[in-house]
C-alpha positions in Angstrom: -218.6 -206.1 -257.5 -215.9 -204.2 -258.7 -213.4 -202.3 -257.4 -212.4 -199.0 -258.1 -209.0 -198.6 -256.4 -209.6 -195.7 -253.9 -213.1 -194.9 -254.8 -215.2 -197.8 -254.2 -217.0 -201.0 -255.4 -219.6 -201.2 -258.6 -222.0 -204.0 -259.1 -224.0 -204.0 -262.3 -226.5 -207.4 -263.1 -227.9 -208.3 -266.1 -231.7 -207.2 -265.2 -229.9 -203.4 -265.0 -229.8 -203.1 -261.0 -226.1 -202.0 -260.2 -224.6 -200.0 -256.9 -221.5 -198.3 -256.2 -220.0 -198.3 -252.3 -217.8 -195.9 -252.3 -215.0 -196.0 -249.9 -215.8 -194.4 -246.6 -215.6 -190.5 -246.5 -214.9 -190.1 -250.4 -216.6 -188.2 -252.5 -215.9 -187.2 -256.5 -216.9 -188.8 -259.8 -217.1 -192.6 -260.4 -215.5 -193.4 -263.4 -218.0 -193.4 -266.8 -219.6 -197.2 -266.8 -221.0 -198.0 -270.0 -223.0 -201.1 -270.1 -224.3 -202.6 -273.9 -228.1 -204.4 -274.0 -228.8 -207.6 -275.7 -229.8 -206.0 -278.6 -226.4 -204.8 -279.2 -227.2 -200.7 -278.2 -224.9 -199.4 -275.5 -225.2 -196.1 -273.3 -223.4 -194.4 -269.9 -223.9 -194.6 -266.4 -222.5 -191.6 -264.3 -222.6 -191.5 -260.7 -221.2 -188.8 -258.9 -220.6 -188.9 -254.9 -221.0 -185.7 -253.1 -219.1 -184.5 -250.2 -220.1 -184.2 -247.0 -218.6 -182.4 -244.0 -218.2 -185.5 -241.5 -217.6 -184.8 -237.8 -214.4 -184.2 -236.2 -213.2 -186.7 -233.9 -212.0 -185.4 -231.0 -209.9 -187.9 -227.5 -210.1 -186.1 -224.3 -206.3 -185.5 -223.3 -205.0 -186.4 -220.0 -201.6 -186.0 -218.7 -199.6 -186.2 -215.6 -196.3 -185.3 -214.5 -194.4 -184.8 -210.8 -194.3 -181.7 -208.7 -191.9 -179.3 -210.3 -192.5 -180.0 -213.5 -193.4 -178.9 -216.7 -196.6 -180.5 -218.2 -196.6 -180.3 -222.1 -198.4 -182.0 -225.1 -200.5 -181.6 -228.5 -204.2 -181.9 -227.8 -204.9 -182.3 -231.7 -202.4 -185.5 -231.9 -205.4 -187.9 -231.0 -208.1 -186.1 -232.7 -209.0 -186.1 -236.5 -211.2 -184.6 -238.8 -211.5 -186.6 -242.2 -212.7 -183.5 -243.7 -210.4 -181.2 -242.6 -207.1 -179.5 -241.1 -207.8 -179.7 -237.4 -206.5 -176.4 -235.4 -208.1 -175.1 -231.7 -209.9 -172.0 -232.5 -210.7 -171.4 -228.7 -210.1 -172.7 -224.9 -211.5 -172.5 -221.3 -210.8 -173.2 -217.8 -212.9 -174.4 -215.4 -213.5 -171.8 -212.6 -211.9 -169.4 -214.0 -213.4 -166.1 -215.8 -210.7 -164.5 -217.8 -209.5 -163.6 -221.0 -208.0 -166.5 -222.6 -205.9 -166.5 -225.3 -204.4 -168.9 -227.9 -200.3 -169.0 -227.7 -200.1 -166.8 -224.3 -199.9 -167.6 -220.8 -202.8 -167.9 -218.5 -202.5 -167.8 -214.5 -204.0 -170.2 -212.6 -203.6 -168.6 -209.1 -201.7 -170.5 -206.7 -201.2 -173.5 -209.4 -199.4 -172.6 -212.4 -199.2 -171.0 -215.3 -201.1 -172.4 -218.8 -200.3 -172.0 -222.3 -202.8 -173.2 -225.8 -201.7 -172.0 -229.1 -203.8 -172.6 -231.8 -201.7 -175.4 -233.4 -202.6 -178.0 -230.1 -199.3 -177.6 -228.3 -199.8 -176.9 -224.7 -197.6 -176.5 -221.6 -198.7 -176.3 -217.8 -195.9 -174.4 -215.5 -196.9 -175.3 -211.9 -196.1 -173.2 -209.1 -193.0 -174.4 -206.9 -193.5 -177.3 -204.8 -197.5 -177.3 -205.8 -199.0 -180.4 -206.2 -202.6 -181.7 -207.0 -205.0 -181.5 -210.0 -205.2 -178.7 -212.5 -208.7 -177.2 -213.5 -210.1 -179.0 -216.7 -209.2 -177.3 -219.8 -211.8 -177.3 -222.6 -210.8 -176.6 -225.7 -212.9 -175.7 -229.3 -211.5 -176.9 -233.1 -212.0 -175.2 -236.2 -214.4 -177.7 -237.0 -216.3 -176.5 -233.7 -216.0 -179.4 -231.5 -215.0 -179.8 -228.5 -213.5 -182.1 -225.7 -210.8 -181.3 -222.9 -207.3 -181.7 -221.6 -206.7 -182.7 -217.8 -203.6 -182.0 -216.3 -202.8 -184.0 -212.7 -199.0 -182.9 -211.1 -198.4 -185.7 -208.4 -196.4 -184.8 -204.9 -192.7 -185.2 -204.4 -191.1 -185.2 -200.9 -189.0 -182.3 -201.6 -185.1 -182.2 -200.0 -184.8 -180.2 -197.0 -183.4 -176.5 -197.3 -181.3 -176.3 -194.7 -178.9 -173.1 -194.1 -176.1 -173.4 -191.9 -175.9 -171.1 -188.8 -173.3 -168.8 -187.2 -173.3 -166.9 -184.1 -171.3 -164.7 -182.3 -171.1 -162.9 -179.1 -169.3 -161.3 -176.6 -167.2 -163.3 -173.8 -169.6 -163.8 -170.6 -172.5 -163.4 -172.8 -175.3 -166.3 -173.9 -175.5 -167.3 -177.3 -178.9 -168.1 -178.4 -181.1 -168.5 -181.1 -183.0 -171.2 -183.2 -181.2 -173.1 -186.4 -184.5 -174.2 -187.9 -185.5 -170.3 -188.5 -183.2 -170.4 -191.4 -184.3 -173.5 -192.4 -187.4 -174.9 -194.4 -189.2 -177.9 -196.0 -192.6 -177.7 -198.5 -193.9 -180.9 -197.9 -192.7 -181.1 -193.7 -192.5 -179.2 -190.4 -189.4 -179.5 -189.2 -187.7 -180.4 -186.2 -184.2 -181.4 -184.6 -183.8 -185.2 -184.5 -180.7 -185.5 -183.3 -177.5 -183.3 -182.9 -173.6 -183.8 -182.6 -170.5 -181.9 -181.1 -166.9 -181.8 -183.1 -164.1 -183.7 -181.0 -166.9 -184.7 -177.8 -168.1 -188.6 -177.6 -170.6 -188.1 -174.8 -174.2 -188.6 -175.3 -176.0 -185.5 -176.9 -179.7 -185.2 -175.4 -181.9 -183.0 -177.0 -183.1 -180.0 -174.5 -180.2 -180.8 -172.2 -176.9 -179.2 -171.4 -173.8 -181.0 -172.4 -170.9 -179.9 -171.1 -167.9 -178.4 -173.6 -165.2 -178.8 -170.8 -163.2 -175.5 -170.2 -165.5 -173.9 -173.2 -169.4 -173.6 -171.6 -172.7 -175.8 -171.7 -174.7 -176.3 -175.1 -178.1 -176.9 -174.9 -180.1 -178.3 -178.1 -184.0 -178.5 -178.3 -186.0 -180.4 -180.8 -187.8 -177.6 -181.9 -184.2 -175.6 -182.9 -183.8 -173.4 -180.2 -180.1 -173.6 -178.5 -177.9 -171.5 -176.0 -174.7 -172.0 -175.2 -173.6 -170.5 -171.9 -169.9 -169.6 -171.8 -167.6 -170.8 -168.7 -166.6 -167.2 -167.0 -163.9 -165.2 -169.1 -163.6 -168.0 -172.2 -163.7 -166.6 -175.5 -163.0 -168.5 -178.7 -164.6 -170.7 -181.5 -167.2 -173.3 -179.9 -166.4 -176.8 -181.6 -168.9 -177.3 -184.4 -172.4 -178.6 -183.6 -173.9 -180.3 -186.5 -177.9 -181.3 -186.5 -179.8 -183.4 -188.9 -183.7 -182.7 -188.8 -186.6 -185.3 -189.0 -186.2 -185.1 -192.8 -182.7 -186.9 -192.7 -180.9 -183.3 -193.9 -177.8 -181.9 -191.7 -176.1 -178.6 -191.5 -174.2 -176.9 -188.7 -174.4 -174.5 -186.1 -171.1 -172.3 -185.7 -170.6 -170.4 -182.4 -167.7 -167.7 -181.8 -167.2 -166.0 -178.6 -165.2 -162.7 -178.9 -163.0 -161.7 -176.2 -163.5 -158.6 -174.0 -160.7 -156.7 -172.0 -162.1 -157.2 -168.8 -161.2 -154.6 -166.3 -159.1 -155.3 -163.5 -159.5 -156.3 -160.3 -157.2 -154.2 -157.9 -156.9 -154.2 -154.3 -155.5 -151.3 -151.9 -152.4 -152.1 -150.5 -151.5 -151.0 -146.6 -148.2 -152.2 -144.8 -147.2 -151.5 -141.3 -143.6 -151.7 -139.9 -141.8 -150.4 -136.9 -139.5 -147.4 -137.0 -136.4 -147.8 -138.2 -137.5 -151.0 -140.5 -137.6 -150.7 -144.2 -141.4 -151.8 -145.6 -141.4 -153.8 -148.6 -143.7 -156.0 -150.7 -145.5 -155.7 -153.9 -148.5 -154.1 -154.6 -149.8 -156.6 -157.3 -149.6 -159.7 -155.4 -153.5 -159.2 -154.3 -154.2 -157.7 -157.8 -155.7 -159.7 -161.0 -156.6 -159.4 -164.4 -158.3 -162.5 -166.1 -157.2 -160.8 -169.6 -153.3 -158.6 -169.3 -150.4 -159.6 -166.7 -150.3 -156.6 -164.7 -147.5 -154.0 -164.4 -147.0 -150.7 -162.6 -147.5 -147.7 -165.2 -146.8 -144.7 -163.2 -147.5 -143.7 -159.8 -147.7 -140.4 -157.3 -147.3 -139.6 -154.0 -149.7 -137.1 -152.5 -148.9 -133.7 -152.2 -145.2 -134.6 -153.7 -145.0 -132.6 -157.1 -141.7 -134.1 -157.9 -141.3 -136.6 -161.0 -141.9 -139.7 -160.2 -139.3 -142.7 -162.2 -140.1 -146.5 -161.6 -137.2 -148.5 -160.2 -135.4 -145.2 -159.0 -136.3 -144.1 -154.5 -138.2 -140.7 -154.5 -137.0 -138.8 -151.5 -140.3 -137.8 -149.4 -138.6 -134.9 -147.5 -137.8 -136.0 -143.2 -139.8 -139.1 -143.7 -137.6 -141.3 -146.0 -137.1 -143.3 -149.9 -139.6 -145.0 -151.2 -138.9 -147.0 -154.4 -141.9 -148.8 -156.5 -140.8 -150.2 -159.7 -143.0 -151.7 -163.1 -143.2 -155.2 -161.4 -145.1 -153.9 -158.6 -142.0 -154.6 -155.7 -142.0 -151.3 -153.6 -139.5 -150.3 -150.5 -139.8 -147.7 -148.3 -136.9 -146.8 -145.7 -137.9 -144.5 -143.6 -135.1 -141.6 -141.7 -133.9 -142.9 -138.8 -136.2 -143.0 -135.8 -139.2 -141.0 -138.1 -142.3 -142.8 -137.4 -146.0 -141.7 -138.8 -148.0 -142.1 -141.8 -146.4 -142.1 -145.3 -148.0 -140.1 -147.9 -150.5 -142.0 -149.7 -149.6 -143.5 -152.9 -151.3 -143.9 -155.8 -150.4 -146.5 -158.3 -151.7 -147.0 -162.0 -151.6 -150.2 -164.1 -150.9 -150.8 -167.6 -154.7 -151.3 -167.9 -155.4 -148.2 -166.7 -156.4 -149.0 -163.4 -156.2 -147.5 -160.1 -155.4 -148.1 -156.7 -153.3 -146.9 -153.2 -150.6 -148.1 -150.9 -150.7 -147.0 -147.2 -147.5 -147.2 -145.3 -147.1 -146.6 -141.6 -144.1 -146.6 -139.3 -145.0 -147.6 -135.8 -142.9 -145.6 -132.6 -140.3 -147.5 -131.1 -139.0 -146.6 -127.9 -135.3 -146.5 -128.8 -132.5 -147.7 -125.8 -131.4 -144.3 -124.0 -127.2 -144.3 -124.5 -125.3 -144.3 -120.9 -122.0 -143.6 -120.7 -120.6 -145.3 -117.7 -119.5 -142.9 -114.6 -116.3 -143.1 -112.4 -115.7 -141.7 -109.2 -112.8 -141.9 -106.8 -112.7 -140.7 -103.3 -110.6 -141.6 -100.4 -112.1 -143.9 -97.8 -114.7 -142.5 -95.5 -115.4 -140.2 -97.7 -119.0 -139.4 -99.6 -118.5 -139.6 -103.4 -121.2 -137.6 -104.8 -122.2 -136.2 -108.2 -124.8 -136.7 -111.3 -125.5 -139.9 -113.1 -126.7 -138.0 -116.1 -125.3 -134.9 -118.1 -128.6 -135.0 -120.1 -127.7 -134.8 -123.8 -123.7 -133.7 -123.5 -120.8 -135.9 -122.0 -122.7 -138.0 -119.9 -125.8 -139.2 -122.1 -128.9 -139.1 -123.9 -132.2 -140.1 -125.0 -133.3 -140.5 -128.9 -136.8 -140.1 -127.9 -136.7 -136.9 -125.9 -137.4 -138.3 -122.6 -135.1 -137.2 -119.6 -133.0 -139.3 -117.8 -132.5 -138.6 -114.0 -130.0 -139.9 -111.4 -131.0 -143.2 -109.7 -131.5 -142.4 -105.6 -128.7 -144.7 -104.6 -128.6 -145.5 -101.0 -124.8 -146.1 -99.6 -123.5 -149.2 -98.2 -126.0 -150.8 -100.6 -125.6 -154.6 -99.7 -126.2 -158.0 -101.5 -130.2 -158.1 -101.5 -130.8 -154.2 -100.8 -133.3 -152.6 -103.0 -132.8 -150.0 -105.5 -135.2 -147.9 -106.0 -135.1 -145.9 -109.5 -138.1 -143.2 -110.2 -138.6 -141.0 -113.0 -139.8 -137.4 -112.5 -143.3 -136.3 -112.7 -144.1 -140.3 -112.4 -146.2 -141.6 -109.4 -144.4 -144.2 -107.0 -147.1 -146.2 -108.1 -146.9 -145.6 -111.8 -142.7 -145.9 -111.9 -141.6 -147.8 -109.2 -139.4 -150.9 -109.6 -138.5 -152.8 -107.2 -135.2 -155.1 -108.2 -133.6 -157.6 -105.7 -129.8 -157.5 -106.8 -126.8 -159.1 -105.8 -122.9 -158.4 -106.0 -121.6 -158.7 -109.7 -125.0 -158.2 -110.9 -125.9 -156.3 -114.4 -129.6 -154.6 -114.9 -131.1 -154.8 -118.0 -134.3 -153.0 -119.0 -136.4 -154.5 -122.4 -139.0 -153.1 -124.0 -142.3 -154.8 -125.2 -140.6 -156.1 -128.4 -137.5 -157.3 -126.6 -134.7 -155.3 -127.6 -132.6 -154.1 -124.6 -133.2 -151.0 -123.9 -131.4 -149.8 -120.8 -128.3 -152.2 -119.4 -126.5 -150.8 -115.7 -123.5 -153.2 -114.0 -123.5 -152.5 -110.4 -120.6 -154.0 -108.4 -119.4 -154.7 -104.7 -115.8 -154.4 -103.7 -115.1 -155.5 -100.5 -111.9 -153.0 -99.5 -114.9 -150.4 -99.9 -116.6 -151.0 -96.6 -119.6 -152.4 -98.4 -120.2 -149.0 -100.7 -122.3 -149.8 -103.6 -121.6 -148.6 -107.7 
């Protein structure tokens, strides 16, 4: 045999029989062979190959790639056609019924998106966080066969999307809510594994309260829901809680607590004193405010029109001063011997609150005022007169009541009685009996034990026994 470079091999034997193999898939003319006979005459041998359209070969594609990726290729890299220029001249996709066209886009709903342009490139978009095997894609070439391209995106344990959380509410109010609403993860259900507080070192149990001392109580569930339940009147920033779910990702929870004026807590004032005393104290002692330091704003004395100054004693016509200043410290001093009720007065705080001091002056019975009485007579002779010149030179008394002369009897002796009535009084109602002896002084108290009455009575002896 010979060989014809590129075209094939030619065997030619001396009883005429020759063949040509030409080289697989060629075709054209075999070069002239002329061959010469024994008796010297030569002629031609021509052989001509014809062509012939041989089938395509066509690989199934496969490819694979991770979640949240793109899948791309050639499906015409592993296919030939010795006969021709392979291109796709048409595709389809299992299940699906649409209109599919070379170089644009197809949906595959709820996978991805597929593209197949006519050259064999190809790209598969999947849908976020999808995962699993795309339908089979069959594709045609211009030589009209076929085979298909399988696409396969494998799962990846996507990161946890966590969002941090902030809260706020108003002092004395709950904060509640749930972190994990914010939150999310494709390929889990999340929950709270575990949880911290900024600045605490105690142990954090999830779906029990831990104690923020001076702050509130924080309670933490595994499923995300928290509340935090201020102490009474706190307001500020809760330290920060930070939580890592069952996915190993962390973010924080951020609660503030907003102050609120709270309103004030006032308590009437009353004060009772005897006549004659001044009554003084302060009417914000049993007062409070959780949020201001009280002061006295203004006050007003019922049915007193005049103006009314802090610090300076408002004259309250025959009843007396009364002086309230901005730190709450008040005085009243009454006329002398006025008792009764003061006019009520009102008193208003810097926070705009409200609230009444009642004063009242108790009666006292005040000491009558004896002047003492002298009378000289010559012995054995009566001495006689009145003990009392009610309200001129002899005496009075500051509560109205009249005075009479004491029924004296003569020759009153050491350890004679003396009686002493008032007028318009029962003997049994006024009657004293007082056992007194020479020298002695009477003195009459009242309930609260000031004096109120003082008499000296005295024995001379030249007198004949006559009693003072």
């Amino acid at each position: 045999a010979y060989t014809i470079a590129g075209k094939g091999d030619l065997t030619l034997s001396s009883d005429g029989s020759y063949s040509f193999v030409p080289v697989a898939n060629w075709n054209g003319t075999v070069p002239t062979v002329t061959y010469t006979t024994n008796t010297g005459s030569s002629t031609t041998l021509a052989i001509t190959v014809t062509p012939v359209d041989d089938a395509s070969v066509l690989v199934a594609d496969t490819k694979t790639v991770a979640e949240d990726n793109t899948a791309s290729g050639n499906v015409l890299t592993n296919d030939s056609d010795v006969d021709n220029t392979l291109t796709v001249a048409s595709f389809t996709i299992a299940g699906e019924s649409g209109t599919f066209t070379l170089g644009s886009a197809y949906t595959i709903a709820g996978k991805g998106d597929l593209t197949l342009s006519s050259d064999g490139s190809y790209s598969f978009v999947p849908v976020a966080n999808w995962n699993g095997t795309v339908p089979t894609v069959t594709y045609t070439t211009n030589t009209g066969s076929s085979t298909t391209l399988a696409i396969t995106v494998t799962p990846v344990d996507d990161a946890s999307v966590l969002v941090a959380d902030t809260k706020t509410v108003a002092e004395d109010n709950t904060a509640s809510g749930n972190v994990l609403t914010n939150d999310s993860d494709v390929d889990n259900t999340l929950t709270v594994a575990s949880f911290t507080i900024a600045g605490e070192s105690g142990t954090f149990t999830l779906g029990s309260a831990y104690t923020i001392a001076g702050k509130g109580d924080l309670t933490l569930s595994s499923d995300g829901s928290y509340s935090f339940v201020p102490v009474a009147n706190w307001n500020g920033t809760v330290p920060t809680v930070t939580y890592t779910t069952n996915t190993g990702s962390s973010t924080t929870l951020a609660i503030t607590v907003t102050p609120v004026d709270d309103a004030s807590v006032l308590v009437a004032d009353t004060k009772t004193v005897a006549e004659d005393n001044t009554a003084s104290g302060n009417v914000l002692t049993n007062d409070s405010d959780v949020d201001n330091t009280l002061t006295v704003a203004s006050f007003t004395i019922a049915g007193e029109s005049g103006t009314f100054t802090l610090g300076s004693a408002y004259t309250i016509a025959g009843k007396g001063d009364l002086t309230l200043s901005s730190d709450g410290s008040y005085s009243f001093v009454p006329v002398a011997n006025w008792n009764g009720t003061v006019p009520t007065v009102t008193y208003t705080t810097n926070t705009g609150s409200s609230t009444t001091l009642a004063i009242t002056v108790t009666p006292v019975d005040d000491a009558s005022v004896l002047v003492a009485d002298t009378k000289t007579v010559a012995e054995d002779n009566t001495a006689s007169g009145n003990g009392v010149d009610q309200r001129q030179r002899r005496g009075q008394h500051v509560d109205g009541g009249q005075l009479h002369d004491c029924r004296r009897e003569r020759h009153l002796h050491p350890g004679q009685r003396l009686h002493h009535r008032r007028q318009g009084r029962s003997d049994a109602e006024q009657r004293r009996q007082l056992q007194l002896c020479a020298g002695s002084q009477l003195e009459r108290h009242g309930a609260d034990g000031d004096l109120h009455h003082q008499h000296r009575f005295e024995h001379h002896a030249g007198d004949h026994g006559d009693a003072g």
